[in-house]
C-alpha positions as CSV (number, residue, x, y, z in Angstrom):
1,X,16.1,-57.6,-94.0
2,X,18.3,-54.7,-94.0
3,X,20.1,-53.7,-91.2
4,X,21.0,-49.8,-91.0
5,X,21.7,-47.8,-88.4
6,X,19.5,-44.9,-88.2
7,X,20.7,-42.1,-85.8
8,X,17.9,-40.7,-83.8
9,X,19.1,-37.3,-81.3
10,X,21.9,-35.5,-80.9
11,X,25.6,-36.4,-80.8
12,X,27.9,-35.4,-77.3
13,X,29.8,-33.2,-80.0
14,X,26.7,-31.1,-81.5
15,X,25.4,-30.7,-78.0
16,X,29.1,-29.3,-77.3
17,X,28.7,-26.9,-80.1
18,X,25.3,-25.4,-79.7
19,X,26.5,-24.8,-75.6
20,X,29.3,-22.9,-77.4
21,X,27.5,-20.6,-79.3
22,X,25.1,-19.8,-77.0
23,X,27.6,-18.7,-74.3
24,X,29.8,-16.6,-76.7
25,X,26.1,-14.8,-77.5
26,X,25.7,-14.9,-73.8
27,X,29.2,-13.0,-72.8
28,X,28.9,-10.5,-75.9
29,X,25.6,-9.7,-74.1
30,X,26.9,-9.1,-70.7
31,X,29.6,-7.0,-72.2
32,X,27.2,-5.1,-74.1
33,X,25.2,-4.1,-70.5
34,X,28.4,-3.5,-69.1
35,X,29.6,-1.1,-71.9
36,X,25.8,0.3,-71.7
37,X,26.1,1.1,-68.0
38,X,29.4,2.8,-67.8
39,X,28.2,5.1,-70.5
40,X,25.2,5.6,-68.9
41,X,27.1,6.7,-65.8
42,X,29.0,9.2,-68.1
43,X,26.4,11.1,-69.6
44,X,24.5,10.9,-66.1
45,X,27.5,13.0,-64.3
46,X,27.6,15.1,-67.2
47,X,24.0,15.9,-66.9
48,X,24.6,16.8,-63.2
49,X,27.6,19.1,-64.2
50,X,25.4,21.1,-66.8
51,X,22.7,21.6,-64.0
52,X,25.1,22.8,-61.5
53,X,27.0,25.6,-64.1
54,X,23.4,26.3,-65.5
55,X,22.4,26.8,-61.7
56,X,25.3,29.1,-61.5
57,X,24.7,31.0,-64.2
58,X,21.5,31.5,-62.8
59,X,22.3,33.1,-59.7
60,X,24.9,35.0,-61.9
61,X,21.9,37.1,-63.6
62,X,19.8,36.9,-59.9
63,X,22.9,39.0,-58.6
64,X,24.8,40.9,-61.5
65,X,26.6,43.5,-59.9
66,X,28.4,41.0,-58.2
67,X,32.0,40.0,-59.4
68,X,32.2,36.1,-59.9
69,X,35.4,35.7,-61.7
70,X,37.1,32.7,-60.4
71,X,40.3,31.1,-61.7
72,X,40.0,28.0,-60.4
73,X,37.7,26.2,-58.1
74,X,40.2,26.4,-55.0
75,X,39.3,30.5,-55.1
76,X,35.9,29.4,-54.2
77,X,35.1,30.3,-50.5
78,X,35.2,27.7,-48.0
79,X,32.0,28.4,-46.2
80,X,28.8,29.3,-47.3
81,X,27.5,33.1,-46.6
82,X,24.0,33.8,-46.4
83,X,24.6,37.4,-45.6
84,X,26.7,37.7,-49.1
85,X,25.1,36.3,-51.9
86,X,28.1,35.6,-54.1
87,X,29.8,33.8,-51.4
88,X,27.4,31.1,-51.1
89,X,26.8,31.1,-54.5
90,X,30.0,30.4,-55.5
91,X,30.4,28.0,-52.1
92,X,27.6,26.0,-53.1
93,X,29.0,25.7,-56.7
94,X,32.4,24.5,-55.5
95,X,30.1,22.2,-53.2
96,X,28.2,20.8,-55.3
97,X,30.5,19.9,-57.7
98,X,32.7,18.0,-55.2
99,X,29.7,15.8,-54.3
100,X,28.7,15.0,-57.4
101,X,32.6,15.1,-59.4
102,X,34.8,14.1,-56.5
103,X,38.2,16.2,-55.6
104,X,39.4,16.4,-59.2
105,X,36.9,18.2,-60.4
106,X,38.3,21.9,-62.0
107,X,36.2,24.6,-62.7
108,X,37.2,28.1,-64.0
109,X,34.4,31.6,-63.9
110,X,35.4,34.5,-67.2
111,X,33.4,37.0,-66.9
112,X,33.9,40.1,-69.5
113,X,31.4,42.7,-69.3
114,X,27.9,40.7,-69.6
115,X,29.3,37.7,-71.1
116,X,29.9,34.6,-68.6
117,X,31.8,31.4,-69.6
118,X,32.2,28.5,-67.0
119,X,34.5,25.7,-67.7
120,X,34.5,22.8,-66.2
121,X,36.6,19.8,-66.4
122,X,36.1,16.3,-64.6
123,X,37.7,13.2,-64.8
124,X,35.9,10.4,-67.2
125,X,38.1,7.3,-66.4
126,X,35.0,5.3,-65.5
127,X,33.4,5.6,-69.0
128,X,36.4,6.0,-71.1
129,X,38.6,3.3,-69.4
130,X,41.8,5.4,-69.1
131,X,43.5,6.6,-66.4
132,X,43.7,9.7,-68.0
133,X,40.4,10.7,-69.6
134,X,38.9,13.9,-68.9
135,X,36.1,15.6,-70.1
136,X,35.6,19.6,-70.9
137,X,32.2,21.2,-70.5
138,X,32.4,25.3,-71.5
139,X,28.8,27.1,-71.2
140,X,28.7,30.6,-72.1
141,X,25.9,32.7,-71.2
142,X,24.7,36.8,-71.4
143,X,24.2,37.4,-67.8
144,X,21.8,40.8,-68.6
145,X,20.9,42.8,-71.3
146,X,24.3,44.8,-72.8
147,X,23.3,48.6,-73.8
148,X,22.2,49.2,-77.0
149,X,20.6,46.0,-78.2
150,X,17.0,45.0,-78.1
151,X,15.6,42.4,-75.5
């Protein structure tokens, strides 16, 4: 009679390992979500920022005899003014992006002749990671038809 030892299971030592490499798979996973969601959040606010400056522009060619130059976002009005149309325009484009931006948010209005640009420049930290990550958004935009070319 012969008197080996067959091994039937698995060792303490292989069950060890395989619990090894499935939480390493596990925690790359999670930090793929997490890297997922913070650059969701990122192109989500920069979504919202287009839609306000589009909205903007918007009103721009609504009222264009109006002047909406604007340095900076702090030369917006304070209050909203029914009564003047580019008040509250511009007051609900400073508002707006506050909500959605926070305090930080800078935003700057060129118009030349017909020819609109609004910058606009937020803070990114979330997505990027850094203290000191900022994004830039310029839109350009012919507010009305300049004289002499064809519609």
């Amino acid at each position: 009679m012969s008197m080996g030892s067959a091994q039937t299971g698995m060792t303490l030592i292989e069950v060890l390992v395989a619990v090894l490499v499935f939480s390493v798979g596990v925690l790359g996973v999670a930090m793929l979500q997490l890297n997922a969601l913070k650059h969701t959040d990122s192109a989500l606010r920069s979504t919202q920022v287009s839609f306000i400056a589009h909205d903007l522009l918007e009103r721009i060619r609504a009222n264009p005899d109006a002047n909406y130059a604007m340095a900076s976002l702090s030369q917006a009005p304070t209050s909203g003014n029914p009564e003047i149309p580019r008040d509250q325009d511009l007051f609900d484009f400073a508002d707006q992006l506050r909500r959605v931006m926070g305090d930080d948010v800078q935003a700057s209005v060129a118009v030349i002749g017909a020819k609109v640009t609004v910058t606009l420049d937020w803070n990114d930290a979330r997505a990027q990671g850094e203290a000191a990550s900022r994004q830039t958004m310029t839109l350009s935009s012919l507010t009305r038809a300049e004289r002499g070319t064809q519609p």
